[in-house]
N, C-alpha and C positions, 0 to 999 in steps of 0.2 A: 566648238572650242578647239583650238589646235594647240598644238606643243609649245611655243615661245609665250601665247595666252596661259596656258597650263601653269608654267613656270613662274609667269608674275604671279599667277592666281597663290598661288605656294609659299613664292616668297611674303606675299601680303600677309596672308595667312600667320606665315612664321611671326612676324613682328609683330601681329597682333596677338595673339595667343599667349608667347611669350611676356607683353606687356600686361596681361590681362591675369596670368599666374603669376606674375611679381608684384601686382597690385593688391593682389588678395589679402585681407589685413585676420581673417577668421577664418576658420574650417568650413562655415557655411558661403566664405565669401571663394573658398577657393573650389567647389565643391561646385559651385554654379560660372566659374572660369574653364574651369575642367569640361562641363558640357559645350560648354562656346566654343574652345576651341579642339576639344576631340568628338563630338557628339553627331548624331545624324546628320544634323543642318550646319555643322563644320565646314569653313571653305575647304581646310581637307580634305574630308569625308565629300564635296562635291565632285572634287577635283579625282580620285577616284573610283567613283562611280563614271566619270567622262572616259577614262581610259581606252572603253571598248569604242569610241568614236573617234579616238585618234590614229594616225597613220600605221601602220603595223609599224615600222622602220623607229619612229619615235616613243612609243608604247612603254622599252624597255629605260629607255634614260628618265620619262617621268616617273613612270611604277617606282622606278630606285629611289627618286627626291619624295614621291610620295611615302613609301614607306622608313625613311630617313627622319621627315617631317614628324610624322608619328610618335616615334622614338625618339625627337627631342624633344619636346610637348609632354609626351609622356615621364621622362625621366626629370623636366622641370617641374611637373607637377607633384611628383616624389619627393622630391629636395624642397619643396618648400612645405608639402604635408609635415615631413618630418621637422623643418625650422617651426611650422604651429604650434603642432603637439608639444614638443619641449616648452614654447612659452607658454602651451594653457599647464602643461604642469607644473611650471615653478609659479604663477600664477595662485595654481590650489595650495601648491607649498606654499606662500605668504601668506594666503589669506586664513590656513591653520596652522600656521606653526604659534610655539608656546614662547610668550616671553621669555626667557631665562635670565634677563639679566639686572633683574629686579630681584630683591630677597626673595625666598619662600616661604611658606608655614615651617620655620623648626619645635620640631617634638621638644617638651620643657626636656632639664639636664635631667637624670635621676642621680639619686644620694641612696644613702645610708637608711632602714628603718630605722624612727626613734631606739628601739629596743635594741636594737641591734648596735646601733652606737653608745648607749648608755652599757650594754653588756660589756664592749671592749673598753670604756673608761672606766666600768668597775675592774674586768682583771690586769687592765694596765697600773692600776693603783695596785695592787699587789705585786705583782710584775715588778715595779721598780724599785719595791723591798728586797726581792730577791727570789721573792718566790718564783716558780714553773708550772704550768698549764700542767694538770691531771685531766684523763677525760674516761670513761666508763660506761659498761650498755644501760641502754634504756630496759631493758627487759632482765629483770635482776632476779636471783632466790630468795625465800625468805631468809636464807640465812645472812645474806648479805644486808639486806634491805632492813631486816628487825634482829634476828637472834644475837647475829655479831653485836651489834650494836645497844645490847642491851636493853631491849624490848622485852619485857616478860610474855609469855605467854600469854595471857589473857587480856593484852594491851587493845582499848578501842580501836587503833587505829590499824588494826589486824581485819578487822571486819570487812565485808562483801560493799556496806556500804560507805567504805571511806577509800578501801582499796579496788584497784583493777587487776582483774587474775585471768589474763585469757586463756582459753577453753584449747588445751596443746596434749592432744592424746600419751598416754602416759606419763605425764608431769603435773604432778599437784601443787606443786613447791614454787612455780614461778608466779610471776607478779610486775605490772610495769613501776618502776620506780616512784615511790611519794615523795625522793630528796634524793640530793646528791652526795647523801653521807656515806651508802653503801663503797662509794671509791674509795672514802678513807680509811675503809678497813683492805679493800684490794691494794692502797698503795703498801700501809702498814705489813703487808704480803709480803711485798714484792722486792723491799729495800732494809736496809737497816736504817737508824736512825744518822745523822739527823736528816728531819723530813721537812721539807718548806712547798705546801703545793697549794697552788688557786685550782677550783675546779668548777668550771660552769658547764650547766647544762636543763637539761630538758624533764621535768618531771610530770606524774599525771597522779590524781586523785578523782575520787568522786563526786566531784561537786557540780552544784547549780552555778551554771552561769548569773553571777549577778553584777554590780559595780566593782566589784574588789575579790568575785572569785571567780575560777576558770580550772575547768576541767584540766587544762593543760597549759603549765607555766614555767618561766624559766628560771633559774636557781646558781648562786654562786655560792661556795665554801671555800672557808680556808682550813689547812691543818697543819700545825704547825707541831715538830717532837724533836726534842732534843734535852742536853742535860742540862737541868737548872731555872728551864722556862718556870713562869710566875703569871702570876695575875696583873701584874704591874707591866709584862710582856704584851699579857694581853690587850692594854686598856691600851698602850704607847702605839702599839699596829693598829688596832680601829681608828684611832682618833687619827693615824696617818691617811688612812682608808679616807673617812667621811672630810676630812678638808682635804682632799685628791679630787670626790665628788661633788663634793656642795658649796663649797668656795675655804678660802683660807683664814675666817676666822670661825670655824665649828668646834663645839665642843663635846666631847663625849659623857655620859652617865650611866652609871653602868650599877643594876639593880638586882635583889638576887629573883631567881627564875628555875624553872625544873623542864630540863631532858633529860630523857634518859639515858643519853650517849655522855652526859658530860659530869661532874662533879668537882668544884660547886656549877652550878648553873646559872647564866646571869640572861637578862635583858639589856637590850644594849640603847639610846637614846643618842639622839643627838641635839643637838642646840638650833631653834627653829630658824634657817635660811632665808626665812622673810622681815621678823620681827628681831632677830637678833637675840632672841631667846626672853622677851620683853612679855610676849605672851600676844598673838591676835586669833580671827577665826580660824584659819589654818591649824594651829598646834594648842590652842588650848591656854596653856601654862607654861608656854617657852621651850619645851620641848617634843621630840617626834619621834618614837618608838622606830627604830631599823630594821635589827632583827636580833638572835637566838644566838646566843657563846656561852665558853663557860670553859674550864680545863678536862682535857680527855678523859674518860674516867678509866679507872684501872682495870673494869672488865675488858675496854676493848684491847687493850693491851695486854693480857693473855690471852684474848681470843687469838691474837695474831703474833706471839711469839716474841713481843717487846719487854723487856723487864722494868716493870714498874717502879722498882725501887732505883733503878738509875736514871730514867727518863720520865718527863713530865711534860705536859703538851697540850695547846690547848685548840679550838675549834670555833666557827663562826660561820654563820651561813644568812644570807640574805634574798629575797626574791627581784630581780631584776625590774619587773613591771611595777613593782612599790617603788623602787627609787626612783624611775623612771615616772611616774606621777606624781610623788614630791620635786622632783626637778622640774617638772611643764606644765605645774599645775592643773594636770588633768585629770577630774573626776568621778570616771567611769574606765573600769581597766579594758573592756568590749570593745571601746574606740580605736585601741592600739590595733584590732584584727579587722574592724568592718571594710579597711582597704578605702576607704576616702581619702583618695588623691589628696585634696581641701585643706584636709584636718592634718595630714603628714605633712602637706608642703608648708602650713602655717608652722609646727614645731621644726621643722629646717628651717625657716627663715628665724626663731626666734630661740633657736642652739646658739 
């Protein structure tokens, strides 16, 4: 082979290689281009290996096309490696990517727990009488808890098994709260008359969980002191209260009753929300037990520095999880905590 042979051989070469790496449609198709035209049996690769049989004189101008040759071969087969690769990876991008433009799973909305919206409709109902949020610890003395309050001594509800007394090195006298009345003697403290306060909150007793008791429940009071309050005060605020809660035609009954904190003491009823006070299974005889009033009794009012002979005042407390079961018709007070999505989302949908 001689040099102007050499030269075609080269150029041939060039156009085929080059057609052979632009044809290549895969990595395996360019992969087996690549050996054709740069490989042992490459007309390149011939055409240098001939070199030592050419003229010494012409040696130096093919060497140059030969290794020129090379070099653009080799850098056509780069620029199209790298045009593959890019399509096999947008490629695996299509073939995993996520819809997005389709809805997705949305998480339901959350709300309010029943108890927790029945509590703010109970102190909004006093609230818009005028009364103000009072609030007080959970972890009370006995003196707040029984003595102020007129509890005698020897009262059951002093007992290990009605009360909870934790175990607080050098304190004998503490107690977590049975009721929310203890604040009414801290507000009684705290203020002069006159006094208009809702106070909800968190109590605990010793009980067996069952349908209708729980170790720990929730609790609103009112207290109300000023000059001149009555009974007739009394009855006008509940009955505002209970058609706030239960709808607007309730009526109140108001029966007498014994706390200790209060004198006289009443039971307080209301007119049954289903039956229209007609009487069905729900109530009985047309009416529904609420809860515990009655007018301040005079002990607590010198416990806490109020003069009883100018000021009179009366008091009401109800447990949140009872109205809240007369309102949803619900059963079992347990249900309120077992945390069944089910059972919640059904009293949202049917508040």
């Amino acid at each position: 082979m001689d040099a102007p042979e050499a030269m075609d051989r080269l150029r041939e070469a060039r156009a085929e290689g080059l057609a052979m790496i632009e044809a290549a449609a895969s990595l395996e198709d360019l992969r087996a281009a690549e050996v054709a035209a740069l490989g042992r049996k490459a007309p390149v690769s011939e055409v240098q290996r001939s070199l030592g049989a050419l003229d010494p004189a012409d040696r130096p101008a093919v060497g140059q096309a030969v290794n020129r040759l090379f070099e653009e071969l080799r850098e056509a087969v780069a620029g199209c490696r790298e045009a593959l690769e890019a399509e096999a990876e947008a490629d695996v991008a299509v073939a995993d990517r996520i819809d997005v433009t389709l809805p997705g799973r949305r998480p339901p909305p959350g709300g309010l727990h029943p108890l927790t919206s029945t509590l703010r409709r109970v102190v909004d109902a006093f609230v818009s009488l005028g009364y103000r949020v009072s609030e007080g610890p959970e972890i009370e003395t006995e003196w707040y808890n029984f003595d102020a309050l007129n509890f005698p001594p020897d009262h059951p509800a002093r007992l290990t098994q009605d009360t909870l007394y934790p175990d607080v090195p050098g304190r004998d006298d503490l107690l977590l709260r049975t009721h929310t009345s203890p604040v009414q003697i801290r507000t009684m403290e705290a203020q002069e008359p006159p006094i208009y306060v809702v106070i909800p909150g968190r109590c605990y007793r010793r009980d067996t969980p069952d349908a209708i008791h729980l170790p720990v429940f929730q609790q609103v009071e009112i207290l109300a002191v000023d000059e001149g309050l009555t009974l007739a005060d009394m009855k006008g605020t509940l009955e505002a209260f209970a058609r706030a809660v239960f709808g607007p035609e309730q009526r109140v009954r108001i029966y007498p009753d014994y706390f200790p904190f209060v004198e006289p003491g009443a039971g307080v009823d209301v007119s049954c929300f289903l039956c229209g006070g007609v009487g069905c299974r729900v109530c009985g005889a047309g009416w529904i037990e609420i809860m515990g009033a009655g007018m301040v009794h005079p002990a607590l009012f010198e416990n806490t520095g109020v003069d009883p002979e100018r000021y009179s005042g009366f008091a009401a407390g109800v447990g949140i999880e009872r109205v809240a079961m007369l309102r949803q018709g619900v059963p079992d007070i347990r249900m309120y905590y077992e945390g069944d999505v089910r059972f919640l989302s059904q009293l949202a949908r049917s508040a």
